[in-house]
N, C-alpha and C positions, 0 to 999 in steps of 0.2 A: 856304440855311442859312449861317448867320456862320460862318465858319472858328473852332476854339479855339486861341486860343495857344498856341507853345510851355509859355509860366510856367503859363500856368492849367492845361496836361492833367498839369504835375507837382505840381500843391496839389492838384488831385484823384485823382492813384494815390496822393501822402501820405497823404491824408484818409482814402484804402478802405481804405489798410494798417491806418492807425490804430485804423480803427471795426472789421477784422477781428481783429485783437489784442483789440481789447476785449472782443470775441464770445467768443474762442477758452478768453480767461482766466475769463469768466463761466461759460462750459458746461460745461468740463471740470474735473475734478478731482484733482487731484495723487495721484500714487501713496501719497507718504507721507502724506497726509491723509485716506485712504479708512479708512471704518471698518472695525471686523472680522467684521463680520457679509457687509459686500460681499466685502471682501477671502476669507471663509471660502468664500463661495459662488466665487466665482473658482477658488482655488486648489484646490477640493473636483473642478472638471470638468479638471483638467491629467491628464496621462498619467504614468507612474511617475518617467522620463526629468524631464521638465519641472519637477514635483513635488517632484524629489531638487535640481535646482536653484535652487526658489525657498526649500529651504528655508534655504539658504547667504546668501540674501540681506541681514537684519540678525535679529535679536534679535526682534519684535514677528514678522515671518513664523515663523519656526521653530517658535513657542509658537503660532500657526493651525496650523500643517502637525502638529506632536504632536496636538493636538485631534484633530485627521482621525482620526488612526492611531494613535485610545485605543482602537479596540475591534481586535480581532481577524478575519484576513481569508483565506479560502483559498479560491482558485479554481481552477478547473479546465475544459480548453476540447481539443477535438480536432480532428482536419484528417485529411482521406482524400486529398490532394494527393497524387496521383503522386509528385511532385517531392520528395525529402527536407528540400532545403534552401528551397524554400516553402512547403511545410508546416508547418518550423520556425519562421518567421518571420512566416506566420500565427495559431501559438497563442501563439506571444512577443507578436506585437501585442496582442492579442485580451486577455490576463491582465495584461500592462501599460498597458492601455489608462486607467488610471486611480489615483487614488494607494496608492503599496503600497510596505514594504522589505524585499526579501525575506528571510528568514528559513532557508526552503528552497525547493530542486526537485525533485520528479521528474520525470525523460521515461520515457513508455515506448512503445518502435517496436513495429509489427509485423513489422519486416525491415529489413535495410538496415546504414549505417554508425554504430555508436554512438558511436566516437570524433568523428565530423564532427556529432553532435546534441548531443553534449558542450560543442565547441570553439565552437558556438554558443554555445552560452545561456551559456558563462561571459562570452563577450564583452559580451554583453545585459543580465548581472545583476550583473557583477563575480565578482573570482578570490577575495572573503572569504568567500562565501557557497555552503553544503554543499549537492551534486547527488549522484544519482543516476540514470543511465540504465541501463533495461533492457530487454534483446529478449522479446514475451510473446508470446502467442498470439492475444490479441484485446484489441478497447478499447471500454466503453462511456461513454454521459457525453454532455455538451452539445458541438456543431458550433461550431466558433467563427464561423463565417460566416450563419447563421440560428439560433443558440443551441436548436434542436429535439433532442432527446434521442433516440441512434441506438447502432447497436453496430457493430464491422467486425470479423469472426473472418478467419482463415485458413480455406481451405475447399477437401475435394479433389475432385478431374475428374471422380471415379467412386466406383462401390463400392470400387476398390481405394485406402483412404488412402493409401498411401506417395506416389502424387504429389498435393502440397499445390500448393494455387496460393497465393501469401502476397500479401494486398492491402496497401501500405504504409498506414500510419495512423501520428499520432502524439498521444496526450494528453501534455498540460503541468497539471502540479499546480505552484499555487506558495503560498507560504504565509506568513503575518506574525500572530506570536502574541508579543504584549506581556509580558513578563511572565516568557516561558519564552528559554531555551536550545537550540540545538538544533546538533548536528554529523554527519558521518558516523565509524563506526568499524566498519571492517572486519576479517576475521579471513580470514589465510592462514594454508596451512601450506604448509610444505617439507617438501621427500625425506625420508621417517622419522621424520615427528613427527604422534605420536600423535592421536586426535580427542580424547583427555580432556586433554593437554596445551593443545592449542588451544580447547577449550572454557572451562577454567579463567581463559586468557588474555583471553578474550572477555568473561566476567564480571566479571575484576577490570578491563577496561580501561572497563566500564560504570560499576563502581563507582568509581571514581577521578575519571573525569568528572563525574561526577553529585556526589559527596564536593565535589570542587572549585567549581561551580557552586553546589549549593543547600548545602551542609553537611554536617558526620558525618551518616553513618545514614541518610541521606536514599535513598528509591529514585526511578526514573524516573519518572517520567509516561505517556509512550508511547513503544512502540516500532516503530517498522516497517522490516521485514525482507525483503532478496530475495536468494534463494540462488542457488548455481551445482546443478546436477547431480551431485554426487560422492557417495562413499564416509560422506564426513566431514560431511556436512549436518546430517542427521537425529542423531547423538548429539549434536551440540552444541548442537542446539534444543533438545533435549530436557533439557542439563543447566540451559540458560539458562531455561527452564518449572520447572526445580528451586528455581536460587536468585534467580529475581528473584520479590519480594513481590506477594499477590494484587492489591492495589492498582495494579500494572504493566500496563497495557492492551498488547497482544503483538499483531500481524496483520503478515498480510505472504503472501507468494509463495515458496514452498519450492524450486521447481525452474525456473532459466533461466538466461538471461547479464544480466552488468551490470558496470556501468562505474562509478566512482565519484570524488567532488573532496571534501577534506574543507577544510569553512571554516576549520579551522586548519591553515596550511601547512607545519609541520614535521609532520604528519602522511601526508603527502601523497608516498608511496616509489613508488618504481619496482619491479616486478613482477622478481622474480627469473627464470632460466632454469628451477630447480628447483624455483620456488615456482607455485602455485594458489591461484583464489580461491573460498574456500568462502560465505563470505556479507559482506552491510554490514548495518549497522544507523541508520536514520535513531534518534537517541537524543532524546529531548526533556526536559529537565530545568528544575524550577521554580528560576528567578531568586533565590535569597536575597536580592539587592536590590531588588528590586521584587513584595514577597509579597503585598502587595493586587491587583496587576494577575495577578501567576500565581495566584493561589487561584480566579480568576474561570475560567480554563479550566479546562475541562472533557472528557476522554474518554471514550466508551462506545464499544462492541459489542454487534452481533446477528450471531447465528449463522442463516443457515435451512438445516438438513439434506436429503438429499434421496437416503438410502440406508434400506435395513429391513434387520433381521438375517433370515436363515433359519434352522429349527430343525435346524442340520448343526452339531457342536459336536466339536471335534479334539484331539487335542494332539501338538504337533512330534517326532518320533522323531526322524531322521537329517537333519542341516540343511549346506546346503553353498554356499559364495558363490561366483559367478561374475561375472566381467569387474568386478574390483575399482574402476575410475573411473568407469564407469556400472554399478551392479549389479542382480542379479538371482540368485535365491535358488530352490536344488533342491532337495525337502522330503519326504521321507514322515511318514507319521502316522498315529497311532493315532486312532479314534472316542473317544468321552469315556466312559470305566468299562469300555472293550475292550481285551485285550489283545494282540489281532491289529497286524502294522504294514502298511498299506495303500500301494502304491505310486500315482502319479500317477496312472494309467490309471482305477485304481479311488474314489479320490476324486472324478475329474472324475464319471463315472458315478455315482455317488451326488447330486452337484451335477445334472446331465443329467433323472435320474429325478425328483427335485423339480420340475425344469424343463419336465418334459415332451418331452425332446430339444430345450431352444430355448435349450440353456445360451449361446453364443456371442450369441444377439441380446438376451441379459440384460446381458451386462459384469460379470462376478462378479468381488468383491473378498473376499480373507481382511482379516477385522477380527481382528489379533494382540492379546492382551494383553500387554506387555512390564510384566515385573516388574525392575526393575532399584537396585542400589544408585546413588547420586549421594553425590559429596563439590565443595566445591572447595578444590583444594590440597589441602596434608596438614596441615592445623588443627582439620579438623572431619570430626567421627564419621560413617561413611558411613548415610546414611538413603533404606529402599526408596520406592519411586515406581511405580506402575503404571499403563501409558499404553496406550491403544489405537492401534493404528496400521496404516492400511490397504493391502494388496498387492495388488496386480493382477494376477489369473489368467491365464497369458500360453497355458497349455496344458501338456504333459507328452511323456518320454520312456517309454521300457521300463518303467523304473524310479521317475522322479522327478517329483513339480508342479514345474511354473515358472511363478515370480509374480517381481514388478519387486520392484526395493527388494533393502536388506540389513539385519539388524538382528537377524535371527529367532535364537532359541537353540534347541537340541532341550529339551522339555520345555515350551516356551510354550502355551498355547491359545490357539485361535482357532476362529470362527465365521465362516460365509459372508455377506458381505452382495451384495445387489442394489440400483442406483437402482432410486427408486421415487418417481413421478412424484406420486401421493398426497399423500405425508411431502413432498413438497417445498412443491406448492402450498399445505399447510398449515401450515408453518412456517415457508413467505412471507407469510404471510397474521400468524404470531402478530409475524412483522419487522413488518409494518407497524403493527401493533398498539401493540407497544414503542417505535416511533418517535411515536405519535403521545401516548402518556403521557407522553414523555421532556419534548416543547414542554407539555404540562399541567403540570408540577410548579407546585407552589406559587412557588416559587421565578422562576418565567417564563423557561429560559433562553431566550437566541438561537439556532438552528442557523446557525454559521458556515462549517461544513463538512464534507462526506460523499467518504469513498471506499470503492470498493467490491471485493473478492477476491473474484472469481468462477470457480468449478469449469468446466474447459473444458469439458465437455457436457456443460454447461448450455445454455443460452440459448436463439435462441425455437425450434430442430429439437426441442428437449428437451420446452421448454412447449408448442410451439403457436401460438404468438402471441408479437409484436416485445415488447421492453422489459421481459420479466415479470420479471428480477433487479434494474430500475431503478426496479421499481413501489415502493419501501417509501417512494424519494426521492421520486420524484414525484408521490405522492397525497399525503404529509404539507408536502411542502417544494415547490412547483410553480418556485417561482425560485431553486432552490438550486442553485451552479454546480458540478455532482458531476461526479467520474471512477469509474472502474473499470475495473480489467482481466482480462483472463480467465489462468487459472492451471491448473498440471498438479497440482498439489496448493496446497491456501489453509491459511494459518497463522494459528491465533485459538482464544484460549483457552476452554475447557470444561470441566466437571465433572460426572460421571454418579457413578451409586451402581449396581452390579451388585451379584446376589448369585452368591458364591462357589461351588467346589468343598461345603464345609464349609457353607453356607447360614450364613453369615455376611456380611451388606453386604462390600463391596470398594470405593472412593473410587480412581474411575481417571478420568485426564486424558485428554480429547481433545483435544490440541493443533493436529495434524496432520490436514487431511480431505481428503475427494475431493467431488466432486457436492454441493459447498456453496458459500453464497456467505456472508463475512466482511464484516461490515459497520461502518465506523467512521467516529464519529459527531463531532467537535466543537463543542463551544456552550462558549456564555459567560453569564455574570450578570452584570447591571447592578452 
């Protein structure tokens, strides 16, 4: 074979380069030249990270990247990882895996460190945007690692609870609602400041946000709420069920720990020596500037119950609080039209004999009526309110019942309830119901998003069967990426009509439950 010249093997790597250039320019197509239908499909599969960067890129990206993130988006994803801090950064993947700005977070652990789940996800989502972590009892909702729909309680070794085995778990909610506003505001108090004080405080600091955001007069949208354990909980929920407007969608977790970041950061104080945290409030308030996009959100609730009254009907004689930080309440009482005063001993017995001696593996709770005035501030005329509110039968002295909680007056009535496994499954069943007329309206909305407050015993020891408080999500909505957690008492609002002493109706609030699950629902309309 002829040898090739030096000249001629460089006219021929010219020539390759040449006809490769020509290739390269024919096939390919310039970024700034790609249409928006490609470019929309491109940037539609980036991850939130990636996403938030192209939307920086020029003026024609940013208005693809708005498109994206015209409609509204909450997701929600869990992890049973040992590990806290891979766990974390499994359901962070897992909810950013695709484009979103968040808006808000919740974490909520089973155990563990809240400040180091915190100091995560601000790093992940940024220091603008409003968190909340809290420590709960269980979590249901989608796996982020097989998206299969599961629950992880705490759960004890034995008959005797007190030792809890705690599995760590963590759900990540995060959320992007167009339209709306959204912060944290929390409510402390200090050494000697009252709960109607800090109640009041808690309202005007809802209304002024919300004032500021949508307008005079304006009320919230939604709220969701998780409390600490005190004293001071339960009245300020109850004056916030006062003055915020029926239109106010209200749900939340009454009793646990949480940690909080508020998106705006002159809000954002350090915890006094003498100060306590009684609750936060995620607050959602519609956009004044953008009222086409917030008029399209949408929230609802479902309630499903899962307690019966018994025909044992009281009223409070001698009422006395114990251990003021976590309380609990010593009570005698009279029957209802008797004017005998009954001590513990003799109540529970009464309870017992309905029961058939099996009062302890019932779980008896008094259902208080609380009649109480509400004002806030001193502008407005105090107006009564009557709320039901549940105690838990803890047992008795010589003298006294003992049930959890504080709140009771002498003079209240109350009635026995029992769960009851019946009233559950069937007012799971009217949830589902109501979820599925909810996607029928005329109207068509979309469900964007479901979380769920669920009664700690509840879930499947209670039903029987895995997932039955995730059923309402996953028959109506099979790819809806829901959370929920389990709760010692669930916050969500209610209205009954009892009839009275006087057999006159009575319009009392159920704000407060036990052995329910709160259901709240997000959709949008086109």
């Amino acid at each position: 074979m002829a040898e090739v010249s030096e000249t001629t093997r460089k006219e021929m790597t010219t020539k390759g380069k040449s006809e490769n250039s020509k290739k390269m320019k024919t096939d390919t197509v310039p970024i700034a030249a790609m249409n928006e239908d490609l470019l929309h499909n491109i940037l539609l599969r980036l991850p939130a990270k990636s996403f938030a960067f192209a939307s920086c890129v020029n003026r024609s990206w940013s208005s693809v990247c708005n498109r994206i993130l015209s409609r509204p988006k909450m997701i929600s994803a869990f992890s049973r990882n040992p590990d806290q801090l891979r766990a974390g950064e499994e359901v962070l993947d897992k909810v950013l895996s695709e484009p979103i700005r968040p808006d808000f977070v919740i974490a909520n652990i089973t155990c563990g460190n809240m400040e180091e789940t915190l100091t995560l996800i601000t790093e992940r989502v940024g220091s603008r945007v409003p968190i909340i972590v809290s420590v709960v009892t269980g979590i249901l909702g989608k796996e982020a690692c097989n998206d299969k729909a599961g629950e992880v309680k705490q759960h004890s070794t034995g008959d005797d609870e007190l030792f809890i085995v705690p599995n760590f778990a963590i759900l990540l909610t995060i959320g992007y609602l167009p339209g709306m506003k959204v912060d944290v505001i929390p409510v402390i108090q200090a050494k000697g400041e009252s709960e109607s004080d800090i109640g009041d405080k808690f309202v005007m600091d809802i209304r002024n946000y919300v004032s500021m955001v949508s307008g005079h007069a304006a009320a919230p949208a939604c709220l969701i709420l998780f409390g600490e354990d005190t004293h001071a909980t339960e009245p300020v929920l109850h004056k916030l069920d006062y003055a915020m407007p029926a239109e106010t969608v209200i749900v939340g977790d009454q009793i646990g720990e949480f940690l909080h970041k508020c998106g705006n950061e002159s809000r954002n104080v350090q915890l006094r020596k003498d100060e306590i945290r009684v609750l936060a409030g995620l607050i959602f308030a519609r956009d004044r500037h953008r009222p086409a996009q917030a008029e399209r959100i949408q929230f609802d609730t479902a309630i499903s119950r899962g307690m019966s009254s018994v025909d044992l009907r009281y009223k409070a004689a001698n009422v006395n609080v114990s251990r003021p930080r976590c309380p609990s309440t010593l009570l005698t009482a009279k029957r209802r039209g008797e004017a005998e005063v009954l001590d513990g001993e003799q109540i529970l017995d009464d309870i017992d004999n309905i029961l058939e001696n099996h009062i302890w593996e019932n779980d008896p709770y008094l259902g208080v009526i609380k009649r109480r005035k509400y004002s806030i501030g001193l502008e407005e005329k105090p107006k009564i309110m009557s709320s039901l509110v549940f105690h838990q039968v803890n047992g008795s002295d010589d003298q006294d019942l003992l049930v959890d909680g504080a709140g009771i007056k002498t003079g209240d009535q109350f009635q026995v309830y029992l769960p009851d496994l019946k009233v559950a499954e069937a007012s799971l069943n009217a949830v589902t119901s109501q979820l599925r007329n909810l996607k029928s309206k005329p109207n068509k909305p979309q469900i964007v998003g479901g979380f769920a407050f669920v009664g700690n015993s509840r879930g499947d020891l209670f039903f029987g069967r895995p997932d039955a408080d995730s059923s309402p999500f996953l028959e109506n909505f099979p790819e809806l990426r829901f959370g929920g957690i389990f709760c010692d008492n669930e916050i969500g609002r209610n209205l009954f009509v009892e009839e009275g002493e006087e057999k006159k109706e009575v319009s009392i609030r159920r704000f407060l439950h036990v052995y329910s699950s709160v259901y709240l629902i997000v959709s949008y309309t086109s």
